[in-house]
C-alpha positions as CSV (number, residue, x, y, z in Angstrom):
1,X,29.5,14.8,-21.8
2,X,30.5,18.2,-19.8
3,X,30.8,18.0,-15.9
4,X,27.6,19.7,-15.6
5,X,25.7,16.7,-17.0
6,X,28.0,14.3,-15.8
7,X,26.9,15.6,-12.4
8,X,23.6,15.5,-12.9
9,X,23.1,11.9,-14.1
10,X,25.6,10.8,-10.6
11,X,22.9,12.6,-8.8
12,X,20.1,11.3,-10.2
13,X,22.6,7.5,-10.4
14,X,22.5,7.8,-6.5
15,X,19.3,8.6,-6.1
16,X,17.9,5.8,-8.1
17,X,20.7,3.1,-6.8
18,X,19.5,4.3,-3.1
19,X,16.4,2.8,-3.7
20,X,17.7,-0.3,-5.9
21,X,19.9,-0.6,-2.3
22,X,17.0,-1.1,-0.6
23,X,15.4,-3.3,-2.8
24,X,18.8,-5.2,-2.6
25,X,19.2,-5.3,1.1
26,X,15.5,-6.8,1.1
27,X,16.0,-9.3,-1.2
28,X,19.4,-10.4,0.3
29,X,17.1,-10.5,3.5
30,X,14.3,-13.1,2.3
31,X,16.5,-15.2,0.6
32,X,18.9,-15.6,3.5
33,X,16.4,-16.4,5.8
34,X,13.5,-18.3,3.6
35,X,16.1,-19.3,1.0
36,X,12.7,-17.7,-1.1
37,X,14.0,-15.0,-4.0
38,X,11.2,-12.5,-3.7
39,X,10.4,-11.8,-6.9
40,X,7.1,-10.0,-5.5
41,X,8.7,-7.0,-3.6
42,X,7.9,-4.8,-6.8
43,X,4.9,-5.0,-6.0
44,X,4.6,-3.4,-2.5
45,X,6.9,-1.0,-4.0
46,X,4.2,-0.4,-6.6
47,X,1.3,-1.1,-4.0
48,X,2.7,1.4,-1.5
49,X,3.2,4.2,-4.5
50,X,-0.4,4.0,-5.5
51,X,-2.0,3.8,-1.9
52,X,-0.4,6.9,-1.2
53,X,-1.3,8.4,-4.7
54,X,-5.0,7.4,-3.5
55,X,-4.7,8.9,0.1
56,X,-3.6,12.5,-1.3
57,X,-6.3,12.3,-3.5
58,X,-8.7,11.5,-1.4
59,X,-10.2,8.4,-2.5
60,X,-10.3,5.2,-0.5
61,X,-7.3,3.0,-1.5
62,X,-8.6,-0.5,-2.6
63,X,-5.7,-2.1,-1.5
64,X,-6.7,-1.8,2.4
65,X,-9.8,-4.2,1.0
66,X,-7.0,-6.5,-0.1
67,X,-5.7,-6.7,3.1
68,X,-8.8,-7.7,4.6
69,X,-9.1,-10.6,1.8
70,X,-5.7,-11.6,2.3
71,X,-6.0,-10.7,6.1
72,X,-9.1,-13.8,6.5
73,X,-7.9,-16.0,4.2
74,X,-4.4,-16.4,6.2
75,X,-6.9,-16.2,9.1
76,X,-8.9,-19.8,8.0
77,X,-5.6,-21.2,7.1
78,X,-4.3,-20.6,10.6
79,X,-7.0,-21.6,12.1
80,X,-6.8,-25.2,10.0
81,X,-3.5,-25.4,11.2
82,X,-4.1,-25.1,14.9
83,X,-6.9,-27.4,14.7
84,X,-5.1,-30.0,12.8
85,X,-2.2,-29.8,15.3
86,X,-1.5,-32.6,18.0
87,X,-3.9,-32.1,21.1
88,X,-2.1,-30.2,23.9
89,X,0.9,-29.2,21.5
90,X,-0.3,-25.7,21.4
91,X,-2.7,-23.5,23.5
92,X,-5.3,-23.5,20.8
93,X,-7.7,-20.7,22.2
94,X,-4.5,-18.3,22.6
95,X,-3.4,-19.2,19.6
96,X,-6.7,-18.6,17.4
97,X,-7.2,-15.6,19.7
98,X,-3.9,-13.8,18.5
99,X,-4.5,-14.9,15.1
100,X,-8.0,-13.4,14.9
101,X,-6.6,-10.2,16.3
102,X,-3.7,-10.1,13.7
103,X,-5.5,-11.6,10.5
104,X,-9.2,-10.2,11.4
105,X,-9.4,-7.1,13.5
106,X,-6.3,-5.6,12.8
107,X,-7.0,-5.6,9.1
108,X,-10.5,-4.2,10.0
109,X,-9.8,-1.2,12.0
110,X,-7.4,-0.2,9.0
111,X,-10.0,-0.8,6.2
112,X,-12.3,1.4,8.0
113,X,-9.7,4.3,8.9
114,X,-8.9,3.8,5.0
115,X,-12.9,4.4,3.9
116,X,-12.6,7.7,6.0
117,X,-9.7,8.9,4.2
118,X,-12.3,9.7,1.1
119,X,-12.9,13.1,0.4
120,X,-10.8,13.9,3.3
121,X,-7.2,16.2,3.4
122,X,-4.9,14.3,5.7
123,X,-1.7,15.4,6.7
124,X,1.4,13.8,4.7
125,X,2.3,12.3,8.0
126,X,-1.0,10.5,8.5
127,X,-0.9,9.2,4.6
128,X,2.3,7.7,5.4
129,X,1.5,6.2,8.5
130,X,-2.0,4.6,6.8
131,X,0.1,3.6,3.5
132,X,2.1,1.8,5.8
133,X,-0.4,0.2,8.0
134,X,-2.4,-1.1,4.4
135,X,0.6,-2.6,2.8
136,X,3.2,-3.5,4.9
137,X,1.4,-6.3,7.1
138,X,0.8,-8.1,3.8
139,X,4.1,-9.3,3.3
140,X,3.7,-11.3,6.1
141,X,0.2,-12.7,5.3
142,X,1.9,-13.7,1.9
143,X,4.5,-15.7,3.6
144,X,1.3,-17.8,5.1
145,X,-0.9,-18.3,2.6
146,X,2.1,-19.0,-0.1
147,X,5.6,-19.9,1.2
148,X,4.9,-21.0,5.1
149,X,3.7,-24.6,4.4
150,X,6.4,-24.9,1.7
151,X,9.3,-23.6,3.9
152,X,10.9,-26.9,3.3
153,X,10.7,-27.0,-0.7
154,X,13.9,-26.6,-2.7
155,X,14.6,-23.5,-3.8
156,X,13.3,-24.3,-7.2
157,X,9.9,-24.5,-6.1
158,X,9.6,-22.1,-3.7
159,X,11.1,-19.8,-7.3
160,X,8.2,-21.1,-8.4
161,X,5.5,-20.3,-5.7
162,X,7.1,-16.5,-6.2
163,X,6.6,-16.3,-9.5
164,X,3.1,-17.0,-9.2
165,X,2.3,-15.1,-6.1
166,X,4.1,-12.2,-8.2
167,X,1.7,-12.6,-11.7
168,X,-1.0,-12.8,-9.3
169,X,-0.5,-9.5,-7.6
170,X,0.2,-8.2,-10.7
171,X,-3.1,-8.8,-12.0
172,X,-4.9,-7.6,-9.2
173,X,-2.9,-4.4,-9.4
174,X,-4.2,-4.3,-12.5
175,X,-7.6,-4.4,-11.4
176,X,-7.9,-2.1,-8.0
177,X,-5.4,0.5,-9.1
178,X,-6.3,0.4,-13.2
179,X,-3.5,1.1,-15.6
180,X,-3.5,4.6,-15.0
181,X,0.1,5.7,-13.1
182,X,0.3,8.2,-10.8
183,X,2.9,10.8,-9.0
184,X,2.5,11.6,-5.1
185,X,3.6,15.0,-3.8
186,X,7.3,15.4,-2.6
187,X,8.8,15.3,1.0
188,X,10.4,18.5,0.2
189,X,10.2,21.2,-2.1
190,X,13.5,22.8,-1.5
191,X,16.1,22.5,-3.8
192,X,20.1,23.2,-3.3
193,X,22.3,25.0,-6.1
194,X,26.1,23.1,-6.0
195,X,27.7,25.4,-8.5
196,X,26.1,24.7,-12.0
197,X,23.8,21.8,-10.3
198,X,20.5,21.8,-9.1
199,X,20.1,19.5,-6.6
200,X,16.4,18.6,-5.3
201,X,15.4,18.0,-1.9
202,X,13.3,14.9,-3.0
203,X,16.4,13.4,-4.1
204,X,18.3,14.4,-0.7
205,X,14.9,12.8,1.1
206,X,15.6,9.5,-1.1
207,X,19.7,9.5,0.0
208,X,19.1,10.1,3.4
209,X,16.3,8.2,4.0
210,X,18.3,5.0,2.4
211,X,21.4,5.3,4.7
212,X,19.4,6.2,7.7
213,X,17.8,3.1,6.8
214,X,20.9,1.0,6.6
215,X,21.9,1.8,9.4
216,X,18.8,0.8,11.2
217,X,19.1,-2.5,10.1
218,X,22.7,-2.4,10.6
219,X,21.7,-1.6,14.8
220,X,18.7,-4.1,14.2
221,X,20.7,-6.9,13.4
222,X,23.8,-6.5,15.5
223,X,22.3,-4.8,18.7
224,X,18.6,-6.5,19.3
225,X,17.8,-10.0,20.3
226,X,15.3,-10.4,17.3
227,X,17.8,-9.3,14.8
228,X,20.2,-12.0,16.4
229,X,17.5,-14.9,15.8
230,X,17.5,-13.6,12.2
231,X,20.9,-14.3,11.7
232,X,21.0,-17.2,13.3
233,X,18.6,-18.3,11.3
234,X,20.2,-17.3,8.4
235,X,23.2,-18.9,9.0
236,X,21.7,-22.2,10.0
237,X,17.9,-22.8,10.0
238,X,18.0,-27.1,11.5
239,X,20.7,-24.9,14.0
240,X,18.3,-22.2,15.4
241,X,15.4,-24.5,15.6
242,X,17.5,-26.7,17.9
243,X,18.4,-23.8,20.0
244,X,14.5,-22.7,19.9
245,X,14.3,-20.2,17.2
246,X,10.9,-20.0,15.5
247,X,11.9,-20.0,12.1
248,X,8.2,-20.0,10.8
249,X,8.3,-16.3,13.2
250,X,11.6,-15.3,11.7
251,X,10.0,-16.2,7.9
252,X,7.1,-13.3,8.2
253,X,9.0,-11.1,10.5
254,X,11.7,-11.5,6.9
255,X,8.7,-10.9,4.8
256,X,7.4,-7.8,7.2
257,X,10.9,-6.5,7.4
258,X,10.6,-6.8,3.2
259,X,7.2,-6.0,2.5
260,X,8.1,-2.5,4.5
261,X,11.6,-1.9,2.7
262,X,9.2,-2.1,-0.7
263,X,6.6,0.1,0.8
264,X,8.9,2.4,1.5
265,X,11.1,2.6,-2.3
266,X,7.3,2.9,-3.0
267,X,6.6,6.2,-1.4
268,X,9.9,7.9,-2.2
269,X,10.7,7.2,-5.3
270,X,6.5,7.8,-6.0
271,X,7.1,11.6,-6.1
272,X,10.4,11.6,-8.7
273,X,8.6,9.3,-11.5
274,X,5.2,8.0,-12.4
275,X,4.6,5.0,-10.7
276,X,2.0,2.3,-13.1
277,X,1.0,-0.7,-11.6
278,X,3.3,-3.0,-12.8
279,X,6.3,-0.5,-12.3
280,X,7.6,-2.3,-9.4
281,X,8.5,-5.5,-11.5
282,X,11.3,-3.7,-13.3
283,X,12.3,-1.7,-10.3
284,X,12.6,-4.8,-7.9
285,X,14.4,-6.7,-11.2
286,X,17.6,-3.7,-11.1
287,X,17.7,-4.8,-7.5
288,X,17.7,-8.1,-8.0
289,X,20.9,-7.5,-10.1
290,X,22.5,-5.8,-7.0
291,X,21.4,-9.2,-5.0
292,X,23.1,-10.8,-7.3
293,X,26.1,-9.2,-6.9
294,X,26.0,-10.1,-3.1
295,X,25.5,-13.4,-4.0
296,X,22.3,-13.2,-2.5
297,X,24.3,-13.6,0.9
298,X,26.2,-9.9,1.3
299,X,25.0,-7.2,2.4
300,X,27.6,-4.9,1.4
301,X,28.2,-6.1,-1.9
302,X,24.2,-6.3,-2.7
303,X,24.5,-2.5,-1.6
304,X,27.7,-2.0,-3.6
305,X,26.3,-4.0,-6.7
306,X,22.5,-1.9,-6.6
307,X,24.6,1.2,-6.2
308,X,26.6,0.5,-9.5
309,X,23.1,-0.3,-11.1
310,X,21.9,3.0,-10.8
311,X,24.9,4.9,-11.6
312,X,25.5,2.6,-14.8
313,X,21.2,3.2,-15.7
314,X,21.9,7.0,-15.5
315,X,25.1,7.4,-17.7
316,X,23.7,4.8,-20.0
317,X,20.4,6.9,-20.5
318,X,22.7,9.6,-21.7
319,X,24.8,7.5,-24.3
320,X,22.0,4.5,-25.6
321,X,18.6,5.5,-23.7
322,X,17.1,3.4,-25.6
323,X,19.1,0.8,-24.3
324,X,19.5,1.7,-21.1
325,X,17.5,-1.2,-19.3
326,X,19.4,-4.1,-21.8
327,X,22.9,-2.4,-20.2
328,X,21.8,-2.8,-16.6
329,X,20.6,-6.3,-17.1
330,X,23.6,-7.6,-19.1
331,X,25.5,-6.4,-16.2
332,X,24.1,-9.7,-14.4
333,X,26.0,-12.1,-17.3
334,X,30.2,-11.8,-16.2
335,X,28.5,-11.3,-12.3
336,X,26.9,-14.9,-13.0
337,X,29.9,-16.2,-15.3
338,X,32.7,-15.4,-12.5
339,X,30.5,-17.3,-9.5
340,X,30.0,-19.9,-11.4
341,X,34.0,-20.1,-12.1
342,X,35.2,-19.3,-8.1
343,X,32.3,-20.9,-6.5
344,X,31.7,-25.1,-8.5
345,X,27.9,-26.0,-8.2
346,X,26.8,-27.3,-5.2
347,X,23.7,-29.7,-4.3
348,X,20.9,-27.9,-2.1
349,X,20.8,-29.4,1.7
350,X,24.9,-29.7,1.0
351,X,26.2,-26.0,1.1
């Protein structure tokens, strides 16, 4: 290997790892605050790809009819809820009233600005925006219909629940999007010589995107009220209810936060590769090594650990392609052999 192709696998490492970050970050994210491992954020990563595949094509995604589905079913099971609940407990009419205009209406008005998308030329902006609106809100109807009335399971089964909330999504991305993969057109066309390297303005879009992103959450986090009662809540759920967090409100707004970050890997990394519709398993898997790394619990070692994943799948393309993907995952063995030496086992609800 010369140090013109060493330099182009780091690029194309970095560029890849950025997203597996973000996958990372998201993961971390969930799991700290649901104590769920979100096996499923491959798929918004795929969903989001292929919505905005459909857009710039000019076809009416399917997945904004999924939304609607998902979007009244969460609806009844609200609705259930509130009228099963304790008379005088909550302001049932306000309640069902926000839920119809979150579960009902909202996903409406986006299914029909989606059907006018067909045959039409939007401008990137306005796919991206609608690609948004279709799949991001779904992550937190998820979190109702699947992991809300469990959010006091052991981790075991709420593993489980994701698993199967994953195959499902799998199938039906399967069925709206067929097994056909698709490319969306770059962010940027330019491209940037660096002596003997090309560098691509996609990839730059990717890079910058990702830390611009980090430090979002970063601001989020430390600066805003809301990112406050998601920490608190991560560091002690029985803790913030007592000092009147909503953790069932800091569970979807996890799973919104998530279900965006996967969107997002979606439409950036949609333009570099072809994205099929069960692309985002293995994607969301490399990041789930970078969790790992974090211990599902740091941020900076998830981002460290995803970053070290994609350099590692890029030099190992070059020397064993073939084994490229069996490198990155055996990476996760001495990460899981070491915790389990420093940190001894302990028992759920003691930790």
């Amino acid at each position: 290997m010369d140090l013109t192709i060493f330099a182009i696998l780091t690029q194309d490492g970095i560029a890849s790892g950025a997203v597996y970050v973000l996958l990372a970050l998201a993961l971390v994210l969930v799991f700290s605050i649901t104590r769920v491992i979100f096996i499923p954020i491959g798929e918004f990563l795929a969903f989001g790809a292929l919505t905005m595949a459909a857009l710039q094509a000019g076809k009416v995604p399917h997945s904004a009819a999924l939304m609607l589905v998902l979007g009244l079913a969460a609806f009844l099971q609200e609705a259930w809820g509130l009228l099963r609940s304790a008379a005088g407990q909550v302001d049932r009419p306000r309640a069902l009233g926000l839920a119809f205009a979150r579960f009902v209406l909202y996903p409406l008005a986006v299914f029909f600005a989606a059907r006018s998308a067909e045959g039409a030329s939007w401008p990137m902006l306005a796919q991206l925006l609608l690609t948004f609106a279709i799949v991001a809100p779904m992550g937190p109807m998820i979190y109702r219909l699947a992991f809300q009335p469990l959010a006091e399971s052991p981790v075991l089964v709420l593993l489980i629940v994701a698993v199967a909330v994953h195959l499902v999504l799998l199938g039906i991305g399967l069925v709206i999007f067929g097994a056909e993969g698709s490319r969306t057109a770059a962010f940027s066309a330019a491209s940037f010589s660096v002596g003997s390297l090309t560098i691509s303005g996609q990839s730059i879009v990717v890079i910058v995107t990702a830390l611009l992103l980090i430090g979002a959450l970063y601001l989020y986090f430390d600066r805003t009220l809301l990112g406050k009662a998601l920490r608190a809540t991560a560091v002690n759920r029985r803790g913030a209810r007592l000092v009147g967090i909503g953790t069932t409100q800091a569970g979807r707004l996890a799973f919104l936060l998530a279900s965006s970050i996967g969107t997002l890997c979606g439409v950036l990394i949609a333009p570099i590769t072809t994205i099929y519709y069960d692309s985002g398993f293995l994607m969301g898997l490399k990041g789930f090594v970078g969790a790992i790394i974090g211990g599902l619990a740091s941020y900076p070692l998830a981002a460290g650990g995803a970053l070290m994943v994609g350099l590692l799948e890029a030099y190992s393309s070059f020397y064993a392609s073939a084994y490229k993907e069996v490198i990155v995952f055996t990476l996760i063995i001495p990460v899981l052999l070491w915790r389990s030496i420093v940190h001894p086992q302990v028992e759920e609800g003691e930790a």
